[in-house]
N, C-alpha and C positions, 0 to 999 in steps of 0.2 A: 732671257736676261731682262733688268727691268728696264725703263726706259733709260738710252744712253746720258740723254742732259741731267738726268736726276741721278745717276748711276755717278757720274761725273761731279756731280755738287757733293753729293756724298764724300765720294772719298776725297774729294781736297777737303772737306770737312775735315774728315777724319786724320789727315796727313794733320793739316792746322795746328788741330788739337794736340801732337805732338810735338810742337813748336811753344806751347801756354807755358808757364811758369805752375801754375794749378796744377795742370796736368806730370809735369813732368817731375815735380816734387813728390807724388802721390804714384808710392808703386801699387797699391789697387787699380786705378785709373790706367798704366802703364801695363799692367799684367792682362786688363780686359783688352786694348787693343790690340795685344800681340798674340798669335797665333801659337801652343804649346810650343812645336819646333823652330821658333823664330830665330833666323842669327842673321847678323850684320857684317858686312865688311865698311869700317867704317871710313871716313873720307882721312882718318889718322891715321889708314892702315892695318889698325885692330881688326882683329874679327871675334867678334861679341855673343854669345849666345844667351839666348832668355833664361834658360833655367840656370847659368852660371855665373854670370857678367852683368845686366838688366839691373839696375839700382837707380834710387833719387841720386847718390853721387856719382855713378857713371854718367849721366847726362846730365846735371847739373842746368844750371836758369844759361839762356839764350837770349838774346836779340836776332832773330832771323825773318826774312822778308821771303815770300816763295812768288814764283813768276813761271809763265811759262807752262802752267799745270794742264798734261794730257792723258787721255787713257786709253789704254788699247788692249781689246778685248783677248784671251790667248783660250778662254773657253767660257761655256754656261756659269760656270762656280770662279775663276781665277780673271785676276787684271794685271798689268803691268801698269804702275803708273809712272810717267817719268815727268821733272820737272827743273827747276833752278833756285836754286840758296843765294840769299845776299845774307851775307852773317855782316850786321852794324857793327860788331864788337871788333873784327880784328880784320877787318876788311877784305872777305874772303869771297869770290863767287864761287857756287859747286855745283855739279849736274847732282842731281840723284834718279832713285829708279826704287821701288818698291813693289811685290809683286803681295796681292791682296785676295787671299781665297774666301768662300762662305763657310765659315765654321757654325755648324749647329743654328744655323739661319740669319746669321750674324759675320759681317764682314770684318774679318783680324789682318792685322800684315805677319806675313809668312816670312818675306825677306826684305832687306834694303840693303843698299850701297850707295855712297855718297863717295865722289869722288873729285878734288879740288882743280879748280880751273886755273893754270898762271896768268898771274899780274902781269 
């Protein structure tokens, strides 16, 4: 595995960049991060999958702050990452959890769940 610091900057990179407005507006940019078999349980409940659900308007523009970001290794090729959501919009904290394998020499997220924290 590569080295864990840089392994670790990576994918809060990459988590991030699922938070941009750019990003999330743009289903090319969205289809490249996400692994074919992607699905979500989303912190609303849904459960979402890439090839049927995954759109600019299902995720639509955000205000989100992440905190908290760790990762822990589960093999050579997969990650769990888990971390914390502040959504500025509607004043919500959330744990989430994202599991991140190597596809084709390129790190996609396979799963997530976002699950809201009570006020």
């Amino acid at each position: 595995m590569e080295n864990r610091s840089a392994l670790k900057r990576h994918l809060f990179q990459l988590e991030n960049k699922l938070l941009l407005p750019e990003i999330r507006t743009s289903k090319e940019e969205i289809m490249n991060l996400l692994s074919d078999n992607f699905f979500e349980f989303g912190s609303s409940g849904k459960v979402l999958y890439k090839d049927e659900d995954i759109s600019e308007a299902t995720l639509g523009i955000v205000k989100m702050t992440m905190s908290d970001f760790e990762i822990h290794s589960l093999s050579e090729e997969i990650v769990l990452a888990t971390y914390r959501i502040y959504n500025e919009l509607n004043n919500q904290h959330s744990l989430r959890s994202s599991i991140w394998k190597v596809v084709d020499g390129q790190w996609k997220m396979h799963f997530h769940q976002g699950t809201k924290i009570p006020l």
